[in-house]
N, C-alpha and C positions, 0 to 999 in steps of 0.2 A: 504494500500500500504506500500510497504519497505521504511524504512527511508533512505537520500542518503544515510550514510556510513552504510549500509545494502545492502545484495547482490540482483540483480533484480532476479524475480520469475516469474512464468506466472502467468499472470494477473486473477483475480476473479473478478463475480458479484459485488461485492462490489466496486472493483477498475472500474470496467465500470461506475458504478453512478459516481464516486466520481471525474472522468478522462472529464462523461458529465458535472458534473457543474460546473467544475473550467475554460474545453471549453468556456459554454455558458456564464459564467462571465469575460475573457479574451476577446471573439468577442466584448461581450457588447461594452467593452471601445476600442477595438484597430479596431474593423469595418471588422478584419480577423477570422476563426475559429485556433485555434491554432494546429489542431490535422485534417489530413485529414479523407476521409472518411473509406479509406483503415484501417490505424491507428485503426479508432474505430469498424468497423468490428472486427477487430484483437483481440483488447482488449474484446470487447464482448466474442468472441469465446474462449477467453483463449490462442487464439496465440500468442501473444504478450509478451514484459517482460514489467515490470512498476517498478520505481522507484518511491521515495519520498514521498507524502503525502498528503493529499487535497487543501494545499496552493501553494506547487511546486511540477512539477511531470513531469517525462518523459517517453514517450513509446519509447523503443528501438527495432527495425527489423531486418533485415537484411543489417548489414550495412548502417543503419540511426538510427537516431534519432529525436525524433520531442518532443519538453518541452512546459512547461508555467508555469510561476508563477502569482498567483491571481494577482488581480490589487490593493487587500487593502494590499498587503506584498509585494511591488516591493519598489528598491531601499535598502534593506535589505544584498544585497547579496549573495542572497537566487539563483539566477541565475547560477551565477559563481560557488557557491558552486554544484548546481546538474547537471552543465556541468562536470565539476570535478569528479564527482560522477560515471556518464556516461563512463568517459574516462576509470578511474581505473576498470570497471565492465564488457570493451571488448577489445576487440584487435585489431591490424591493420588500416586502412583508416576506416574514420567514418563519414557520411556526416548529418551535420545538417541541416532540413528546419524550416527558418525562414519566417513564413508565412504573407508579409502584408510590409518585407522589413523595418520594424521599427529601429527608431536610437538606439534604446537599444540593437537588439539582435546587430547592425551592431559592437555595443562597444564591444559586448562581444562575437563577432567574431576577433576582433580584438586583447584584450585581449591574446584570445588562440594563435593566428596567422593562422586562417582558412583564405583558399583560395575560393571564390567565382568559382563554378565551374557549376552551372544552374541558368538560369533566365526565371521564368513562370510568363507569366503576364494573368493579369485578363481582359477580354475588356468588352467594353457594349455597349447596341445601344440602339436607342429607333427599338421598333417593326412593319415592315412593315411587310404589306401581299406581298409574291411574289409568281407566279405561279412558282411551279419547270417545268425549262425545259426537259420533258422527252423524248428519244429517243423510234420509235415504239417498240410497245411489253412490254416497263418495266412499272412497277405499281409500286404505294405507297403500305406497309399493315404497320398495327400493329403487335408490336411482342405477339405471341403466344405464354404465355408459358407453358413448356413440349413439344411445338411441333417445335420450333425454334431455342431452345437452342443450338443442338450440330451444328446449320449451324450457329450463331451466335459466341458460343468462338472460331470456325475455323478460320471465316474471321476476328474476333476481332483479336486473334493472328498470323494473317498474317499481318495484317493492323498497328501492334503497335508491331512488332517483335523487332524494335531497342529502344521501350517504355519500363523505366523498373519498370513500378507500371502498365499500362494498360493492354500493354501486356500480363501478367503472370494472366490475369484473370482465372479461371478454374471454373467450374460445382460450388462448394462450394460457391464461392464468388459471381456466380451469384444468388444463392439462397440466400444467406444472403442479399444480393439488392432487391430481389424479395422481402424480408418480414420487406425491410423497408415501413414507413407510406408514404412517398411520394411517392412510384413506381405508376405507372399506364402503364400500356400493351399499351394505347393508345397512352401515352406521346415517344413510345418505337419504330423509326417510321424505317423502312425497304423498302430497295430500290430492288427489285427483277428483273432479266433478265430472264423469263421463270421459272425454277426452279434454279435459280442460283442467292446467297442471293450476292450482289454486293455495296451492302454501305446502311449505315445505321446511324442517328441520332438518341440518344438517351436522353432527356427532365426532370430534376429536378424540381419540380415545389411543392416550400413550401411556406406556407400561410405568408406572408408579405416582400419576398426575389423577385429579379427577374428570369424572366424564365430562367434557365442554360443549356445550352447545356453543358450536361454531358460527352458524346465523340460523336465523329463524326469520322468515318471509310469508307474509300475507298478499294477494292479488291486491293490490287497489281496488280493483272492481267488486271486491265481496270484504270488506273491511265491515264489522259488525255484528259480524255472522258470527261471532266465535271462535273463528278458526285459528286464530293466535293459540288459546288454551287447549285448543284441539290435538295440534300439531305440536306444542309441546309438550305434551300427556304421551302422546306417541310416542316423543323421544325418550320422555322417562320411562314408559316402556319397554324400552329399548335398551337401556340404559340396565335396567332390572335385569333382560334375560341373560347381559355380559355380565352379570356379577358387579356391578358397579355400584359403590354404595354412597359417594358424590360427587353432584352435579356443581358443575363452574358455569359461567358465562359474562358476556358484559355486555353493558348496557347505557348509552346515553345520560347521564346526572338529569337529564330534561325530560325525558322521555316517559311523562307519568303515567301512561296508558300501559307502555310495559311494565314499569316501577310494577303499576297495580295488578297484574297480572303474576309478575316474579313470584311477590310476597303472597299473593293468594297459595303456594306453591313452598313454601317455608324459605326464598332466598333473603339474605340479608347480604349487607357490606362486608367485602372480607378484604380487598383494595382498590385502589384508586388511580387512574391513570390521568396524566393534566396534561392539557396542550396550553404552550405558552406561547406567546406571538409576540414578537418584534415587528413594528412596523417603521420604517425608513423612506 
């Protein structure tokens, strides 16, 4: 990877190992991944720019940015300098996520004078089986893929149009999902109205994490109908038959129609992810 005061590049194989182990030893100690999963798709692919180095590093997108510095090189300054770094290497409004809400990045949000401008919290529950309430005619499936996909990123991007990491999924990204080691088609669960794919829960499930509802999508055109609590009944369902005893997910700090939904369902706060903004 580029050193900060080097300019960012798009990312290599090399910076994808080096982006996964400095993640896997920042979660270790801070209980958050520092880098979502968008992030490291990206970086995989070469989308992405990177900065810094295998002690501190930052991937920068489209108008974000997400860093970490190791946990045996914090307090170094090592932060502030590749926040720094970030700033001088783009332009315009620039929002950092601080993933986990920690008093260190809050300092060094402060520092800059970033304004808090998103809050995703993380909930958890323990895992109850519940029948989904279905209305006649609809069925549970797994998703199929190759035969699912294009009815899937339709209603994905109808469903998270105002979302701006979900939403913008396309064909790529769902392949790059597909050929991670956790996907399973099964975990992948689909709420269908005749032939018409109408909400859909989709299940992260790695070996010693709890079960994640990954997204949870409703049609616009049938918002009302219940099918939010439908579809994630199904997943906790699902969630049951693997032996999974709890559920994770996250959700918009704003988003009170889900809020009310979570907690109907025993989730509560367990952390907190912040987006900070700089605006220049």
């Amino acid at each position: 990877m580029s050193r900060p005061d080097d300019a960012t590049r798009a990312s290599s194989s090399d910076d994808a190992r080096e982006i996964e182990s400095l993640a896997t030893a920042a979660a270790a100690v801070d209980g958050s991944p520092p880098f979502n999963d968008q992030t490291r798709v990206d970086v995989r692919s070469g989308a992405a720019r990177v900065l810094g180095d295998r002690e501190a590093a930052a991937v920068i997108g489209d108008g974000e940015a997400e860093l970490a510095v190791h946990p045996d090189r914090r307090g170094e300054g090592r932060g502030t300098r590749l926040t720094q770094a970030v700033l001088d290497a783009t332009s315009g409004p620039i929002a950092f996520w601080a993933h986990g809400d920690l008093p260190a990045s809050r300092a060094l949000a402060a520092r800059f004078g970033a304004v808090e401008t998103r809050r995703l919290l993380q909930q958890r529950a323990a895992v109850t089986a519940r029948a989904p309430r279905l209305r006649e005619g609809d069925r549970v499936a797994s998703f199929r893929p190759g035969v699912d996909d294009a009815a899937w990123l339709d209603l994905n991007s109808r469903a998270f149009a105002d979302h701006p990491e979900q939403g913008s999924l396309d064909q790529a990204d769902l392949d790059a999902r597909r050929g991670e080691a956790w996907f399973d088609a099964d975990d992948f669960v689909l709420l269908w109205r005749g032939d018409e794919l109408i909400a859909f829960c989709w299940l992260k499930l790695e070996a010693g994490q709890p079960g994640e509802f990954y997204a949870v999508g409703v049609s616009p055109d049938h918002q009302g109908e219940g099918l939010g609590g439908a579809v994630v009944d199904a997943g906790l369902a699902r969630l049951t038959e693997r032996g999974v005893e709890t559920a994770a997910l996250y959700v918009e700090g704003d988003n009170t129609a889900a809020l009310r939904l979570y907690a109907a369902r025993g989730f509560t706060d367990h952390a907190v992810d912040v987006q900070w903004t700089l605006s220049r």
